[in-house]
C-alpha positions in Angstrom: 30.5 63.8 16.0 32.5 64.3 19.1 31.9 62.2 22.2 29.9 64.5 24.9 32.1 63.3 28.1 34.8 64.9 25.8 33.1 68.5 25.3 33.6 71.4 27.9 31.6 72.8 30.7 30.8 75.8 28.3 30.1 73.5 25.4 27.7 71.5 27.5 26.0 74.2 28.8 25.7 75.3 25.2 24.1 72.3 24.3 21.9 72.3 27.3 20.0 75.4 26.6 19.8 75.0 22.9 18.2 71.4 23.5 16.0 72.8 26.1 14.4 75.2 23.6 13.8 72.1 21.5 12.0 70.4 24.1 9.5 73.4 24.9 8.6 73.2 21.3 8.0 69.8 21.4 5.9 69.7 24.6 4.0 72.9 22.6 2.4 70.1 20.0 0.6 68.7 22.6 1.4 64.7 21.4 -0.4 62.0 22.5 2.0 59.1 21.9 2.0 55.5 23.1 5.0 52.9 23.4 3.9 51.6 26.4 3.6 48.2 25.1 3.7 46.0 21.8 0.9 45.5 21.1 -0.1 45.3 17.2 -1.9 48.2 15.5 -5.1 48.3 13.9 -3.5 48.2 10.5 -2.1 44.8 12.0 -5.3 43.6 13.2 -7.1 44.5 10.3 -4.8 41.5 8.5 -6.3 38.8 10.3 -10.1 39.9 9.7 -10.8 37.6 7.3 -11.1 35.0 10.0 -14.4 36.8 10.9 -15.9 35.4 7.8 -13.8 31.6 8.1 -16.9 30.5 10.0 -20.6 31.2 9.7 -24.0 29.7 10.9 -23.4 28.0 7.7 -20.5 26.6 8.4 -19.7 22.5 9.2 -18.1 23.0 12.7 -17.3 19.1 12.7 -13.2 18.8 13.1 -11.4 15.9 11.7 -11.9 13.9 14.9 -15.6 13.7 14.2 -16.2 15.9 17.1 -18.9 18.8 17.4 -16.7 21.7 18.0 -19.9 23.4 19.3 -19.7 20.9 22.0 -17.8 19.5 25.0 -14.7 17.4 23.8 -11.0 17.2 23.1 -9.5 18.2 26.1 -6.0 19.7 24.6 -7.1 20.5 21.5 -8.4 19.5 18.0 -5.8 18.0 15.2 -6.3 21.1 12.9 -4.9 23.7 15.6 -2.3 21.1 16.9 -0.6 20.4 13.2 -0.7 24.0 13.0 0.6 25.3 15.7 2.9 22.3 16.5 4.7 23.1 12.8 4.8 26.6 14.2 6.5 25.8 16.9 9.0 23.2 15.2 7.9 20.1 17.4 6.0 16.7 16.9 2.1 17.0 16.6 2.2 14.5 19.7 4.3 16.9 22.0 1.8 19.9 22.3 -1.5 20.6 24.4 -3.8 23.4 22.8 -4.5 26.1 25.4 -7.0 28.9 25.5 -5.7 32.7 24.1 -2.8 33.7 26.4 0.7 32.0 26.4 0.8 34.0 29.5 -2.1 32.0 31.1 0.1 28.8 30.3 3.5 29.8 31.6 1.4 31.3 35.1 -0.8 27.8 35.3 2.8 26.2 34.9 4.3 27.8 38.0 1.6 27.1 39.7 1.2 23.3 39.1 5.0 23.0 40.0 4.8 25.0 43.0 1.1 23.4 44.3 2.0 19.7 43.1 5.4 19.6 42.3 7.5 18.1 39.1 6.5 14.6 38.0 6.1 13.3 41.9 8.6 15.9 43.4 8.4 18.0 46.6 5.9 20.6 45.4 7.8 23.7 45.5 5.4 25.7 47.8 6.9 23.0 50.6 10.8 24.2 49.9 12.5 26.7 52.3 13.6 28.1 49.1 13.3 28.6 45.6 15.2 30.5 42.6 14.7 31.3 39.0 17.4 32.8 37.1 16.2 35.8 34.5 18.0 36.9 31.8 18.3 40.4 31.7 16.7 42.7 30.5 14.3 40.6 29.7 10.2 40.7 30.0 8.6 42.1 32.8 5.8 39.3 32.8 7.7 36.7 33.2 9.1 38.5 36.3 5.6 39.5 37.9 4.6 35.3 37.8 8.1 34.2 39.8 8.0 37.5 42.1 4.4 36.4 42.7 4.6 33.2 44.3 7.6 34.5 45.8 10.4 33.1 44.1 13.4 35.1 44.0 14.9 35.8 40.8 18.3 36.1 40.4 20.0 38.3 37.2 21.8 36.6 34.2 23.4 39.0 31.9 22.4 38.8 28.4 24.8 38.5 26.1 24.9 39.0 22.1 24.6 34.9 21.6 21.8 35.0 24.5 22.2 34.6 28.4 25.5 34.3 30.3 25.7 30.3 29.8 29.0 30.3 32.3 26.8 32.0 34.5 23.9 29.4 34.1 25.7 26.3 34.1 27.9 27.4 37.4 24.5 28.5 39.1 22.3 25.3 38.0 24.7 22.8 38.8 25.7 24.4 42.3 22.2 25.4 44.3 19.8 22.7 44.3 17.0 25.9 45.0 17.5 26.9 41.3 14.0 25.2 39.7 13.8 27.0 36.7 15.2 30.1 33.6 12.9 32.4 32.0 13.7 32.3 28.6 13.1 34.4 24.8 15.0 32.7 22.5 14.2 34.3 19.1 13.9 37.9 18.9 14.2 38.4 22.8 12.2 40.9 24.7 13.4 43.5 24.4 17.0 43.3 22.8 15.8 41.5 19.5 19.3 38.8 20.6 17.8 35.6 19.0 20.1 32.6 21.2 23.1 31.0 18.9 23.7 27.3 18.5 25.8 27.1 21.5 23.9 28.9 23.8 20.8 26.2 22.6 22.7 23.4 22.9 24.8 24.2 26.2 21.1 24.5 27.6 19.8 21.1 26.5 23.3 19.5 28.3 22.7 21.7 32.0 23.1 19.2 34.3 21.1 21.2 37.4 21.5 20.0 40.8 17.8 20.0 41.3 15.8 17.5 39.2 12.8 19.5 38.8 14.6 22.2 37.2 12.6 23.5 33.8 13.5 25.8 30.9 10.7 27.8 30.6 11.4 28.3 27.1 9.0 31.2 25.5 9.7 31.2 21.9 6.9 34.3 21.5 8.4 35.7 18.3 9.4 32.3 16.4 8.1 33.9 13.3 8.2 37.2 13.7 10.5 37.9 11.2 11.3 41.6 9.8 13.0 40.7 6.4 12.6 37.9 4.0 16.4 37.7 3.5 17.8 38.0 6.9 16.3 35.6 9.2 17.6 34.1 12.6 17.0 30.4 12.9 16.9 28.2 16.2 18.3 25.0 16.9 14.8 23.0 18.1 15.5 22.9 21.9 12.7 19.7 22.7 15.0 17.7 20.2 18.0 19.4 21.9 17.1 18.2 25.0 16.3 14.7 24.1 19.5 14.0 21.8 21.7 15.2 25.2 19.6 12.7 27.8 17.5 15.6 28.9 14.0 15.1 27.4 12.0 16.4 30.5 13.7 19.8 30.9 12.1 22.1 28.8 8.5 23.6 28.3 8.0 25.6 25.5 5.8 27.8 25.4 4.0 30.1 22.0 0.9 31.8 20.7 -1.2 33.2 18.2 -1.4 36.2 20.4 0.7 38.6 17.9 -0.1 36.8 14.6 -3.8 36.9 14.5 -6.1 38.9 17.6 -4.7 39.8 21.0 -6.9 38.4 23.6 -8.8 36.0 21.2 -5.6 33.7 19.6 -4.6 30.7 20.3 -1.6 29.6 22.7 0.3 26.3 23.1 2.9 24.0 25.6 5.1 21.7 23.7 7.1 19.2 25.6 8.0 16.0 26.2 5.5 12.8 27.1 6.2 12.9 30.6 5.2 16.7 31.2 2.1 16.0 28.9 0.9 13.5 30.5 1.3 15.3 34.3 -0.1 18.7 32.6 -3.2 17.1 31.3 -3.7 15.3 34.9 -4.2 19.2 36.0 -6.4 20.1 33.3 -8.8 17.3 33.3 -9.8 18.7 36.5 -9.4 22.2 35.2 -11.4 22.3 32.4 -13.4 20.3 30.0 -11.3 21.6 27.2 -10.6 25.4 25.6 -12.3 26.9 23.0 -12.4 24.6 19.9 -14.6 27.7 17.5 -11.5 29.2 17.7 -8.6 27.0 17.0 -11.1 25.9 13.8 -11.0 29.1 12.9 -7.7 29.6 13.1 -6.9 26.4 10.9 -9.1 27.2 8.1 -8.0 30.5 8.0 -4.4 29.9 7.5 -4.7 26.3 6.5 -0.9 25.7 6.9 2.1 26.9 8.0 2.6 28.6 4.6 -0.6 30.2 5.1 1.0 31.5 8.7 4.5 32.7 6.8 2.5 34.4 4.2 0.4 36.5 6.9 3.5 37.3 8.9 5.1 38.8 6.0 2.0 41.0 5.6 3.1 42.2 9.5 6.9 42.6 8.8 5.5 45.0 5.7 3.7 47.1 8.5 6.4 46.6 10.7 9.6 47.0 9.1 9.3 50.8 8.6 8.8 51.6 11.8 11.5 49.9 13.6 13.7 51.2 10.5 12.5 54.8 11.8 14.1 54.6 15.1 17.5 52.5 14.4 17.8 55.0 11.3 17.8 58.1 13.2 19.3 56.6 16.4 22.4 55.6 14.3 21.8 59.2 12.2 22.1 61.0 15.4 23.3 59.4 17.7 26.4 57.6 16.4 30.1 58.8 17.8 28.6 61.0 20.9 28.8 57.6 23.4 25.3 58.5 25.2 23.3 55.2 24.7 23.7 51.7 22.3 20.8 49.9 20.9 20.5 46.7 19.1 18.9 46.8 15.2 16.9 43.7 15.6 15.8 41.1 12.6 12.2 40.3 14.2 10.2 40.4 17.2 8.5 43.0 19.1 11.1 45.6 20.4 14.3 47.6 20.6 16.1 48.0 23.6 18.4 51.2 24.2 21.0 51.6 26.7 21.5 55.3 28.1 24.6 56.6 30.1 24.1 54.9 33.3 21.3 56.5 36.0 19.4 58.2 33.1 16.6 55.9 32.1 14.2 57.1 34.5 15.2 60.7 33.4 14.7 59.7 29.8 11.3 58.1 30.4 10.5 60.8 32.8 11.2 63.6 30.0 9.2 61.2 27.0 6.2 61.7 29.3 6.4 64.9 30.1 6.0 65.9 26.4 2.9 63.4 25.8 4.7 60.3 25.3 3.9 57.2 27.4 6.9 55.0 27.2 7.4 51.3 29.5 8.3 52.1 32.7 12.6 52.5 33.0 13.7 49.2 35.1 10.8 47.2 33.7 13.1 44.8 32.2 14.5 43.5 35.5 13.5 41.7 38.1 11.5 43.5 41.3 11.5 46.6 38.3 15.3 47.4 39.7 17.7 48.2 36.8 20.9 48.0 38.6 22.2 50.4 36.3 19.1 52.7 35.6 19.7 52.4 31.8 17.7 50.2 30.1 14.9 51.9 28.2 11.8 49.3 26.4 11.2 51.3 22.8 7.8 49.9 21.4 7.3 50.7 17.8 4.6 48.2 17.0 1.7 50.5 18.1 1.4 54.6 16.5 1.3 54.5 13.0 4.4 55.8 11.0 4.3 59.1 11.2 3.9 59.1 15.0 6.6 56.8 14.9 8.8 58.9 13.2 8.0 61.4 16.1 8.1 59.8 18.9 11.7 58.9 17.1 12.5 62.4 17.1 11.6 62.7 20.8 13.1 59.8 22.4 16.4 61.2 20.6 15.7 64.7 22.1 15.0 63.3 25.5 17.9 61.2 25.3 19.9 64.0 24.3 19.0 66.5 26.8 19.3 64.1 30.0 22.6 62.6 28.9 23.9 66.3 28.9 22.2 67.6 32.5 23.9 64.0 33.8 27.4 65.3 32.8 27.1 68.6 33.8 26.2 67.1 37.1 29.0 65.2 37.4 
């Protein structure tokens, strides 16, 4: 297929009104499709409801400590969830508090302490003239809405295919003593699917920042989120990263249940080293008397292992794998050679991340909508919602079952199709 920039005024033209046609017949089926977000379908959900039936009025709701799980107790979180989740996560059983449902919660109640109380006996950030985070972009727009709340300003990083700029990072870090902290996805990033090579993970864990209260707020979301059996990614541990290069406080890590068993109702985690335990559970003695221990027993006996966890996520990559299969297949089918957009063909996580010609995205988006389907909003992935470049486009495939998958496929290519052309006949 020839490249479109190369095609004539007439040829364009051409192409214009036959995908026009296409469009009207699309917006004629009246589709109702949503991409908006990843969130898991109910063929998803409906793997994890055997945990309805893990625990009964029957049940012995006694953990291993000898605590009533009923009752008051344990304030970050019984042994069962902790060996669980901390094998999950790859770190020591010691290094990790049990939260409530939402990673989210954690990373938000994270800012907050630094920026209320400080890092381990530092200037609480609230008390600075300034402070900076840098983002990796595009990257997820909740991790954006918690710095731009408290009024941090963010400062872009370029993603690269081994993860974020690290040239970039290192100059930045070391230089401005206002930089406190990186938002990161290591595995399966949101939304390119980039999972960070061994270089990127260990040039992290050596960052000698000019502030000492700078943190990695390290959100490995999609650690086993894998797509295929065969072709994994795999992550050099970053707490054991940091400790090995003198570093041991730099780094929270962050994960969840939220995608492997109920939305809303999992279980999240913070893993990191003594010193940030010890200051986090300071906060959340006075917080709370602990988070819901029902639910992190249920969680344990349902999966009782790790293995129990890898088996259920291949039951998601099953549901999965076709439909992000549905949209690199035809974006590749139809969209190869006529040099209108990229994409990435991710091995896990949550997402695929297309790049239109440059100031189309909204357009795109726009056009989705217009013929019933909801897509993320175009600039989401960056900071403040401003894609420098208007071209970043969220796709969601997690969501509409295959055949509206294989759709909304068809659409998106239309859409993308149709804007790319009106945006060179402008020009």
């Amino acid at each position: 297929m020839r490249a479109y920039k190369e095609l004539s005024r007439e040829e364009l033209q051409s192409l214009k009104e036959e995908f026009e046609k296409q469009f009207e017949e699309a917006k004629a089926k009246g589709l109702k499709l949503d991409m908006s977000r990843g969130k898991p379908s109910a063929e998803q959900l409906d793997l994890s409801m055997g945990m309805m039936d893990v625990l009964t009025s029957e049940s012995n709701l006694i953990c291993e400590q000898g605590v009533d799980c009923r009752n008051y107790g344990i304030l970050d979180g019984i042994v069962e969830a902790k060996r669980l989740l901390s094998d999950m996560m790859e770190v020591p059983i010691d290094n990790i508090i049990i939260y409530g449902n939402s990673s989210l919660n954690v990373m938000f109640d994270t800012v907050s302490r630094c920026m209320t109380h400080g890092v381990l006996g530092m200037t609480p950030w609230c008390r600075l003239d300034k402070v900076k985070f840098l983002c990796p972009v595009p990257g997820y727009d909740r991790h954006f809405a918690i710095t731009e709340y408290f009024g941090i300003e963010m400062i872009n990083i370029p993603m690269t295919p081994a993860g974020p700029d690290m040239d970039m990072v290192e100059k930045l870090v070391s230089e401005d003593e206002a930089i406190k902290g990186i938002w990161c996805v290591p595995k399966y990033s949101n939304p390119q699917g980039i999972s960070y090579s061994d270089e990127t993970v260990l040039r992290f864990a050596a960052l000698k920042p000019a502030a000492k209260d700078f943190r990695i707020f390290w959100d490995n979301a999609y650690g086993i989120h894998h797509l295929y059996d065969d072709d994994q990614d795999q992550l050099i541990e970053i707490l054991e990263a940091c400790r090995r290069a003198g570093n041991p406080d730099m780094v929270y890590k962050f994960s969840s249940t939220s995608k492997i068993t109920f939305p809303g109702s999992g279980v999240a985690a913070i893993a990191a080293s003594d010193a940030n335990l010890q200051e986090i559970r300071r906060q959340m003695t006075i917080q709370t008397i602990g988070h819901d221990k029902v639910n992190q027993l249920r969680h344990a006996r349902f999966f009782k292992d790790i293995n129990g966890m890898h088996e259920h996520m291949r039951k998601h990559a099953a549901i999965m794998r076709p439909k992000f299969e549905a949209v690199t297949d035809l974006l590749e089918q139809e969209l190869t050679g006529l040099e209108i957009g990229s994409w990435i063909k991710p091995k896990g996580g949550y997402f695929i991340s297309f790049d239109a010609m440059e100031g189309c995205a909204k357009a795109i988006v726009a056009k989705c909508k217009e013929a019933g389907m909801v897509m993320t909003g175009a600039g989401a992935t960056y900071p403040y919602g401003i894609d420098p470049k208007d071209s970043n486009i969220r796709i969601a495939p997690s969501y509409p079952t295959l055949e509206e998958m294989k759709e909304a496929a068809k659409l998106f290519v239309l859409c993308v199709k149709l804007v790319s052309v009106e945006k060179l006949l402008e020009q």
